[in-house]
C-alpha positions as CSV (number, residue, x, y, z in Angstrom):
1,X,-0.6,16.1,-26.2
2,X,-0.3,15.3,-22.3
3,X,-1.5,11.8,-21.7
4,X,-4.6,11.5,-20.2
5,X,-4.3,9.8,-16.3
6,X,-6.4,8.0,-14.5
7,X,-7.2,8.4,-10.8
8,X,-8.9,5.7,-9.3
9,X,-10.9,7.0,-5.4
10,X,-12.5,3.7,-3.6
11,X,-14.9,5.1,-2.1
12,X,-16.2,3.9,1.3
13,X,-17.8,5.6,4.5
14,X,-16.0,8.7,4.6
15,X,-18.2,11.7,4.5
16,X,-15.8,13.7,6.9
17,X,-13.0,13.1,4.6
18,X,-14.1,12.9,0.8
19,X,-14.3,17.0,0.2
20,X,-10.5,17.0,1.3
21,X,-9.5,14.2,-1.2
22,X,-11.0,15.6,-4.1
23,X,-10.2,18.9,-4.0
24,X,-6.4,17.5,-3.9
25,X,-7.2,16.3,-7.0
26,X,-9.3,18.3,-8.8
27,X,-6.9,21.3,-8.1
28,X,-3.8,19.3,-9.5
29,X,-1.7,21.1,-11.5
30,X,-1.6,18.1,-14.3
31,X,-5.0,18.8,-15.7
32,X,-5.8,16.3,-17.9
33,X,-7.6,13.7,-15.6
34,X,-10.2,11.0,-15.4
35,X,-11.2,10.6,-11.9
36,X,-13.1,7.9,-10.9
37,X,-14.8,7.6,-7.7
38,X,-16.3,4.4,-7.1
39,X,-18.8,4.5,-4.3
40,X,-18.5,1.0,-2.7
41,X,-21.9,0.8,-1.0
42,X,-21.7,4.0,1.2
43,X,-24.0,4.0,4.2
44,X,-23.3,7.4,5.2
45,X,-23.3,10.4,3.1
46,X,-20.3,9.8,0.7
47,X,-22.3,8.5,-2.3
48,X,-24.4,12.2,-2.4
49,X,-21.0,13.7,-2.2
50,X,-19.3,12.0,-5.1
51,X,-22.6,12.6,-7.2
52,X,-21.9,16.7,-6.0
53,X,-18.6,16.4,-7.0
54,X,-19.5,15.1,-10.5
55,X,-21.7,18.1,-11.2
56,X,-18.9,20.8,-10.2
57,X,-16.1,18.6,-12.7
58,X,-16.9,16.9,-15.9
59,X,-13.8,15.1,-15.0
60,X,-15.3,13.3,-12.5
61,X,-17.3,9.9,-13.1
62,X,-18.8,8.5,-10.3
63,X,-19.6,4.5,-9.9
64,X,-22.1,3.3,-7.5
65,X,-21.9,-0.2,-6.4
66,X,-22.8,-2.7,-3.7
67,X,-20.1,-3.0,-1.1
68,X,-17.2,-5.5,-2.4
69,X,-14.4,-4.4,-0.5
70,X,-11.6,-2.0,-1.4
71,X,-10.3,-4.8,-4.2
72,X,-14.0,-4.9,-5.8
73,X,-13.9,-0.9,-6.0
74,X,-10.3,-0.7,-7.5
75,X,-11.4,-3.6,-9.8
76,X,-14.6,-1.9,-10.9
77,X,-12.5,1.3,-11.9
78,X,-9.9,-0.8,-13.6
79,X,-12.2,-2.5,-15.5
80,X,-13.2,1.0,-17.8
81,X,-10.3,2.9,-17.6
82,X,-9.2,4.9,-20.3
83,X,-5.9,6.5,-19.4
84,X,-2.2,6.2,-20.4
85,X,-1.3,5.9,-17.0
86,X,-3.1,5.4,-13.7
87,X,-2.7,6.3,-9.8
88,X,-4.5,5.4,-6.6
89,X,-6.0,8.0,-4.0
90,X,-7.7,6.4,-1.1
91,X,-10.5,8.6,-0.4
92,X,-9.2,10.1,3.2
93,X,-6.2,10.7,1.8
94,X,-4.8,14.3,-0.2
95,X,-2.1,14.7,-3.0
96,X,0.6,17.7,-2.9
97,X,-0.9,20.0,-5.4
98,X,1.8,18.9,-8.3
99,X,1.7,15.2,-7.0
100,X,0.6,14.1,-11.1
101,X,2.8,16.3,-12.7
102,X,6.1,15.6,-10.9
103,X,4.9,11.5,-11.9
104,X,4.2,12.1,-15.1
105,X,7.4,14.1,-15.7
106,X,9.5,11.2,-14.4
107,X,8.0,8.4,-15.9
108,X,8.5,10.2,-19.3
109,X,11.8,11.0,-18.4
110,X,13.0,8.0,-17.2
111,X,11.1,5.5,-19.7
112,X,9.6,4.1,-16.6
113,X,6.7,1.6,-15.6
114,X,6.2,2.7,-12.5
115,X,6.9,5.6,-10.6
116,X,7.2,5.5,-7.0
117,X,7.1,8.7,-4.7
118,X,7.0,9.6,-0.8
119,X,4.6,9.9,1.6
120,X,4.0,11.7,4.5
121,X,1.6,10.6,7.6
122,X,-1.1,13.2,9.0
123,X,-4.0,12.9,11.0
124,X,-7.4,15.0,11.4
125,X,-5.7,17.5,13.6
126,X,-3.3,18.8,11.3
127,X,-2.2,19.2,7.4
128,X,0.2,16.9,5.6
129,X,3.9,18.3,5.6
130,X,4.7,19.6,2.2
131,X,8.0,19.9,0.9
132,X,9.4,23.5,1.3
133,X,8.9,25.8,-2.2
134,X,13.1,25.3,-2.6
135,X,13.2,21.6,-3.1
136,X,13.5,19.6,-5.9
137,X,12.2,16.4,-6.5
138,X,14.9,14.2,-8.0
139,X,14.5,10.7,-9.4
140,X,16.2,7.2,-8.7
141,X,15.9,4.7,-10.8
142,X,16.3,0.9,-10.6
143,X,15.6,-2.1,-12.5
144,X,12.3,-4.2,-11.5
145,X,14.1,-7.3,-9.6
146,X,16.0,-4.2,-7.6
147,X,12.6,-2.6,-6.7
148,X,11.3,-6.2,-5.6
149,X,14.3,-6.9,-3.4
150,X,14.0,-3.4,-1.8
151,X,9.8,-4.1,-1.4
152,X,10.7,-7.6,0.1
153,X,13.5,-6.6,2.4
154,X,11.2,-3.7,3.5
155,X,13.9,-1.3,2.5
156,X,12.4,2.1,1.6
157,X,10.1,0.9,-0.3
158,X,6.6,-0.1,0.5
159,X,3.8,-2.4,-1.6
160,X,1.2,0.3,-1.0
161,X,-1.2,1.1,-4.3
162,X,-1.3,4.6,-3.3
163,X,1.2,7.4,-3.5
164,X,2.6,5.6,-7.6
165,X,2.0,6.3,-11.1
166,X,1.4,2.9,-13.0
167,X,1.8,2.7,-16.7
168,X,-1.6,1.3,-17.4
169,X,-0.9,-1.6,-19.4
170,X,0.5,-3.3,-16.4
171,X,-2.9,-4.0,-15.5
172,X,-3.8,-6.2,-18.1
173,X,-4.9,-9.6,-16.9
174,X,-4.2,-8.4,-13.1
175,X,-6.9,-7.5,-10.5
176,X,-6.8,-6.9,-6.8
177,X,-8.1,-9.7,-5.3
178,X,-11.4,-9.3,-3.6
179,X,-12.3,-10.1,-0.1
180,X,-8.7,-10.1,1.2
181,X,-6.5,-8.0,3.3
182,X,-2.7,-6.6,1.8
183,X,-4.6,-7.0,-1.5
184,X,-1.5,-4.4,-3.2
185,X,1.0,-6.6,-1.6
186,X,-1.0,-9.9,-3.1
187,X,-0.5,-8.6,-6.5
188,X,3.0,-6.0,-6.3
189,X,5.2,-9.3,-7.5
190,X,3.2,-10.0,-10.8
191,X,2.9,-6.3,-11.1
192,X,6.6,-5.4,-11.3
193,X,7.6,-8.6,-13.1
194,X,5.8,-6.4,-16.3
195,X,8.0,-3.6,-15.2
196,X,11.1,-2.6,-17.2
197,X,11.9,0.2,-15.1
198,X,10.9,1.5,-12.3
199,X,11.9,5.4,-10.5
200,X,11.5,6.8,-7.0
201,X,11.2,10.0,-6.3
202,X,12.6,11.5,-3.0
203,X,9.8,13.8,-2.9
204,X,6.8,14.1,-0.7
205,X,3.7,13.8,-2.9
206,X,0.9,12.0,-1.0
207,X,-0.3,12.6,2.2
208,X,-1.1,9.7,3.8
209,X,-3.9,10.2,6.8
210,X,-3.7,7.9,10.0
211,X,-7.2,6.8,11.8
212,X,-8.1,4.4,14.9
213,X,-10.4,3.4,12.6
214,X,-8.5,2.5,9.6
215,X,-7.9,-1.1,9.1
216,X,-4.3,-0.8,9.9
217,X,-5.6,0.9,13.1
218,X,-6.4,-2.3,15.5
219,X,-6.9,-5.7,15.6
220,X,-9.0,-8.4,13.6
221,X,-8.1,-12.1,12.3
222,X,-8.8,-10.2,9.2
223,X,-5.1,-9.0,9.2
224,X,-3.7,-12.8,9.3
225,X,-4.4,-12.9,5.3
226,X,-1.4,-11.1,5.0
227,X,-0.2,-14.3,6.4
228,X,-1.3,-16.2,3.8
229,X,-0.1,-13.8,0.9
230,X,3.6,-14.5,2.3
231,X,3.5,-17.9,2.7
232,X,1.9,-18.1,-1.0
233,X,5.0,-15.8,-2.1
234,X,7.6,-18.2,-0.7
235,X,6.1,-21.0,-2.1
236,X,6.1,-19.3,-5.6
237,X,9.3,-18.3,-5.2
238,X,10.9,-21.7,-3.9
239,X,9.2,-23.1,-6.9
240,X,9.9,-20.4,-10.2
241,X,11.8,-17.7,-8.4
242,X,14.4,-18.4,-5.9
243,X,16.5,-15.1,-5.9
244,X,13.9,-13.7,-4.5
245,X,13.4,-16.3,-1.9
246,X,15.3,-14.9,0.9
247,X,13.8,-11.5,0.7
248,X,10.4,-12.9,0.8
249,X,11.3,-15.0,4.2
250,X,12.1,-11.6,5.7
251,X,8.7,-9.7,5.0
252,X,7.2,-13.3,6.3
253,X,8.8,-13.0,9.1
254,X,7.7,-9.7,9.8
255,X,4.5,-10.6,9.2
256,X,4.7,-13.4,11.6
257,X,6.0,-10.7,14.5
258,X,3.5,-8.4,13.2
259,X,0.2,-11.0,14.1
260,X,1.4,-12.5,17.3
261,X,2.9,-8.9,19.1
262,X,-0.8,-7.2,17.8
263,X,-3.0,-10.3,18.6
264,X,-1.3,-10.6,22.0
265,X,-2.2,-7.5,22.8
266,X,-5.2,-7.9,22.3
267,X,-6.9,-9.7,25.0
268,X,-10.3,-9.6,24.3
269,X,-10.3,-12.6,21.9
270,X,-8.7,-15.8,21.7
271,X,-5.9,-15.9,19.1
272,X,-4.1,-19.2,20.5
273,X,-4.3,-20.8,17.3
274,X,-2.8,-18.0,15.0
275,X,-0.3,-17.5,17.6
276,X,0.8,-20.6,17.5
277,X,1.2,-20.5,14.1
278,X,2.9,-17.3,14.1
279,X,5.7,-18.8,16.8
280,X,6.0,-22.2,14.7
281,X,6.8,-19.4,11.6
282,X,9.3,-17.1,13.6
283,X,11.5,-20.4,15.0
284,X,11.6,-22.3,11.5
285,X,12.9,-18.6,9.4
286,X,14.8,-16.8,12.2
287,X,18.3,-18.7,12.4
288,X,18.2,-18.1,8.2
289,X,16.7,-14.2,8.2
290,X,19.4,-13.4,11.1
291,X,22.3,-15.0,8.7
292,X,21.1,-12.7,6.0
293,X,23.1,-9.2,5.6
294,X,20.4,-7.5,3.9
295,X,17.3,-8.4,6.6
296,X,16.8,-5.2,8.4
297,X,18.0,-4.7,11.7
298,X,14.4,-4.7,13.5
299,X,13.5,-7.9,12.4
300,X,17.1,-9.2,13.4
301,X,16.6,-8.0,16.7
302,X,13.3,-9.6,17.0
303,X,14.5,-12.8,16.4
304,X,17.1,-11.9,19.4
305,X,14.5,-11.4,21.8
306,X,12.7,-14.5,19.8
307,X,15.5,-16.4,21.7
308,X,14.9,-15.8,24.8
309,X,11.5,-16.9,24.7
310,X,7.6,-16.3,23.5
311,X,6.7,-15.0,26.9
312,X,9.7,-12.6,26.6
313,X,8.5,-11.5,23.0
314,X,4.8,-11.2,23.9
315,X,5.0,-9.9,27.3
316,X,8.3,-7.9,27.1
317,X,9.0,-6.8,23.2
318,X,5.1,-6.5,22.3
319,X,4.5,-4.2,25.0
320,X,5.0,-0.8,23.4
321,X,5.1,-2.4,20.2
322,X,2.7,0.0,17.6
323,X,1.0,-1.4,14.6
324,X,2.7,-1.7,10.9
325,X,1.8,-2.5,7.2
């Protein structure tokens, strides 16, 4: 018998978008589903919606709850979960029409943990780009330490919740933490230290929707917690972990470029004190991340231009610079 496969939709505010998300997913080609949409304290219509939904699918159980936070919502459905295996949809976001199956199919084949695929950005004025009818989707596969290298370095490989199958018992005794920003990059280390294997497909299977609105879409001090997440990770990783060390300097130091560029530009509030702790970060892991062979070439040439100056950086670098995970 197919394993059964849970799909966990946080549900928050998103009334234009919600029809378009489920219908992805009820329409999946993998059929046997638990969906649950956990409506996180709607203020707009969504939490009618999901109760809609629920009548036209037996598949679909709905949880209504005060607003927590995208963590608390995630939390809520991990908490009575019944599949084998489980993925993440967020709720303006659509799935290829065989997104489940192709997962499911190479987590089975591959006796994997975790099954990674691709994503494709879209926004309200147009339709995710599907792979064309000839290709095939064809699996890598890696041990967990490679996959966490490859997450760290930033190498093709993202810490997003979404857009992965998760064997379901690497949930056990891990929750998103509630309340904070990057919560899937808080929790991707402990996560992948229970994997044995992991596979990534080089296949397009979620369709990933890009909003002004989106948290990712401007700034707030909000986004300094990823911040504290890295710095958290290094200091783990000095103390049980240190092969991993390195490649968690790099994504802190992207982060560190990240908050000062995006809080420089934005001049309506004053940032001087994350700033300054965003420089102090750059000049102490630059000479080290620009020694390293495997730190990606943008964050290499950021610490160039780090060089010549923080006015240079701000002023000059952070001028066009566009906002990132």
């Amino acid at each position: 018998m197919e394993p059964l496969i849970s799909v966990i939709v946080p549900v928050y505010n998103v009334e234009d978008y919600l029809d378009q998300c489920l219908d992805s997913i009820v329409n999946q080609s993998y059929t046997n589903l638990e969906i649950l949409v956990v409506d996180d304290g709607s203020t707009d219509g969504s939490g009618a919606l999901c109760d809609q939904w629920a009548t036209r699918d037996q598949r679909i159980r709905v949880i209504h709850q005060a607003n927590g936070g995208l963590s608390a919502a995630r939390n809520s459905a991990l908490d009575v979960m019944q599949g084998e295996m489980v993925t993440m949809v967020d709720s303006d976001d659509v799935l290829h029409p065989s997104a489940i199956k192709v997962m499911v199919e190479a987590m089975l084949k591959n006796q994997a943990s975790l099954v990674i695929g691709d994503y494709t950005p879209f926004d309200s004025d147009s339709e995710p780009s599907w792979p064309t009818q000839g290709e095939q989707p064809v699996a890598a596969r890696f041990p967990q330490h490679r996959a966490l290298l490859l997450i760290f370095y930033q190498q093709g490989l993202t810490h997003s919740a979404w857009g992965r199958l998760y064997d379901a018992s690497l949930f056990e005794g891990i929750r998103y933490p509630v309340g904070q920003n990057y919560e899937d990059l808080a929790i991707i280390y402990p996560l992948l230290l229970k994997c044995g294997r992991v596979a990534k497909i080089n296949y397009t299977l979620y369709g990933y929707r890009q909003r002004p609105s989106s948290i990712l879409g401007a700034f707030s001090p909000k986004r300094a917690d990823v911040l504290d997440i890295c710095e958290n990770l290094e200091q783990l990783m000095e103390q049980q972990d240190p092969k991993y060390l390195k490649a968690v300097r790099s994504r802190l130091l992207s982060a560190y470029f990240n908050i000062l560029l995006l809080s420089h530009q934005d001049t309506k509030g004053d940032y001087h004190e994350l700033q300054d702790r965003c420089w102090k970060g750059i000049k102490r892991l630059r000479w080290g991340c620009l020694l390293d062979k495997n730190v990606r070439r943008k964050n290499k040439l950021g610490v160039l231009a780090s060089l010549l100056g923080r006015n240079f950086l701000c002023k000059v670098v952070g001028r066009d610079y566009q906002p990132k995970a």
